[in-house]
N, C-alpha and C positions, 0 to 999 in steps of 0.2 A: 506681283501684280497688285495693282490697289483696288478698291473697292470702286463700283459706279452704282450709284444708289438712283432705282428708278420708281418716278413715282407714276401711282393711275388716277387719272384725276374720276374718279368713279361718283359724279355729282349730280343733284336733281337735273331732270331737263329746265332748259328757262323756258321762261314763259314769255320771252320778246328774243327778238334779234338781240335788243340791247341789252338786253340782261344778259346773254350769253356774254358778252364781251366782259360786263362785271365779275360775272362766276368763273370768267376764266381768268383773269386778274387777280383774283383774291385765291385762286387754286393754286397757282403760280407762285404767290408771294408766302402759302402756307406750306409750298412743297422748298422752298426756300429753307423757311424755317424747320424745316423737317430734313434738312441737310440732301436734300435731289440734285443731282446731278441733271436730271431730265423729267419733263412730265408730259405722260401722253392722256390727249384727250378723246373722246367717245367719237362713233363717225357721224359728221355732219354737228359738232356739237356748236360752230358757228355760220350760220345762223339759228340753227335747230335742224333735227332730221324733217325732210317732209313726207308726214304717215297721215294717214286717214285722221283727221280729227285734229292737228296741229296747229291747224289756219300759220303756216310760215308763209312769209309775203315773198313772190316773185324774185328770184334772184335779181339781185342787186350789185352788180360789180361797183360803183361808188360807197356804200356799206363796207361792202367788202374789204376794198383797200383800208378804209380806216378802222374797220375792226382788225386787220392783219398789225397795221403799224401800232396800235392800242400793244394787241398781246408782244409785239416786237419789243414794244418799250418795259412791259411787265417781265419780259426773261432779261432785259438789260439790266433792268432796276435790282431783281431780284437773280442775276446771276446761275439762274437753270435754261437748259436746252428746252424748247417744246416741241412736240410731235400734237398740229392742231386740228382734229377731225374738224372742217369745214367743206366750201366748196367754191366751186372757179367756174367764170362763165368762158365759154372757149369757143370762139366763133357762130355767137349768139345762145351756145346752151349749157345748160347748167352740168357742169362735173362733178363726181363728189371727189375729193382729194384730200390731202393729208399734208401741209405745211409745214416743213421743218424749218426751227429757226434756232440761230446758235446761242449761246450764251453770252454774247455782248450786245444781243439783238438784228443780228443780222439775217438775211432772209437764205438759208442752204437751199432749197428750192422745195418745188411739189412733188409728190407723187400721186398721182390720179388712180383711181380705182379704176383696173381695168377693165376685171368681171365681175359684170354687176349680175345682183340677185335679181333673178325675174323680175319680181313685184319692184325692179324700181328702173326696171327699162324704158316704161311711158314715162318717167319723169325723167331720169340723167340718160346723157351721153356717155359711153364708155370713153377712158381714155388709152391710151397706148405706151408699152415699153415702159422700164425700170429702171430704178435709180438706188446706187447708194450712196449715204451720206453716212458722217464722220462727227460723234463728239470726243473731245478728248484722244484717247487711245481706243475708244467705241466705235467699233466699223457696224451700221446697220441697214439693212433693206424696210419697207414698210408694207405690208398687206393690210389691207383692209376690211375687216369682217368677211361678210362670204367669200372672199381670195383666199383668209386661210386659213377656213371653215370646209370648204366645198373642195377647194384643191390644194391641200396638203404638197404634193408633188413641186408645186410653184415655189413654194418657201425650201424643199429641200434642195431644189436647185441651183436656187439663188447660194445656199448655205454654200454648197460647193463649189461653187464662182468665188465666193471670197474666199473660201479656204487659202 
């Protein structure tokens, strides 16, 4: 078996939507250099999470796309897989999900968080059903903070589905 070297992009919050887009650019191109196979980001880290005191602006599907194609270009450039804590608007509302994108830039799809934490029901819609994607010889599912924090059970499931 070979090695898959995964990295966590464990970086300041930004302080704009757009800065998000730079810090996940420049995480990308150093998880590159750091021989990554894959880099996962924080949840919601594009645009930013929205907590008490963040001032994140309105979800913005237009933002959206082009911060998506930004980081698309940065795993192409730089040759790693990303797993992108951000978010989706979905029939007017805001989703938190998680972007997988392959390593030649291509979009493998979302996985939406399903269950959401309390404190973030007034603000996101949950989403629905699981997905797994594929880097390399890397089969994996995605959880999202409280998914698999609060129900462990969900992730061993899943484990066993792919077995």
């Amino acid at each position: 078996m070979s090695t898959f070297r995964i990295a966590l992009a464990n970086i300041r919050y930004p302080s704009s939507p757009e800065e998000s887009i730079a810090l996940a650019e420049q995480a990308i191109a150093q998880a590159s250099v750091e021989r990554a196979d894959l880099i996962c980001f924080p949840e919601c880290f594009v645009p930013g999470y929205r907590d008490k005191g963040k001032g994140v602006p309105p979800a913005d599907p237009v933002f959206l796309e082009r911060a998506w194609s930004a980081v698309a270009a940065a795993a192409a450039r730089s040759d790693v897989a990303v797993i992108l804590g951000t978010e989706r608007v979905v029939d007017a509302l805001p989703v938190i999900t998680a972007l997988v994108i392959n390593r030649d830039g291509t979009v493998a799809g979302f996985q939406d968080k399903v269950q959401l934490d309390p404190s973030e029901e007034s603000t996101y819609s949950p989403g629905s059903g699981r997905r797994v994607f594929h880097a390399g010889d890397v089969t994996f599912g995605v959880a999202i903070c409280h998914e698999g924090w609060r129900y462990p059970e969900l992730l061993a499931a899943r484990c066993k589905a792919i077995d």
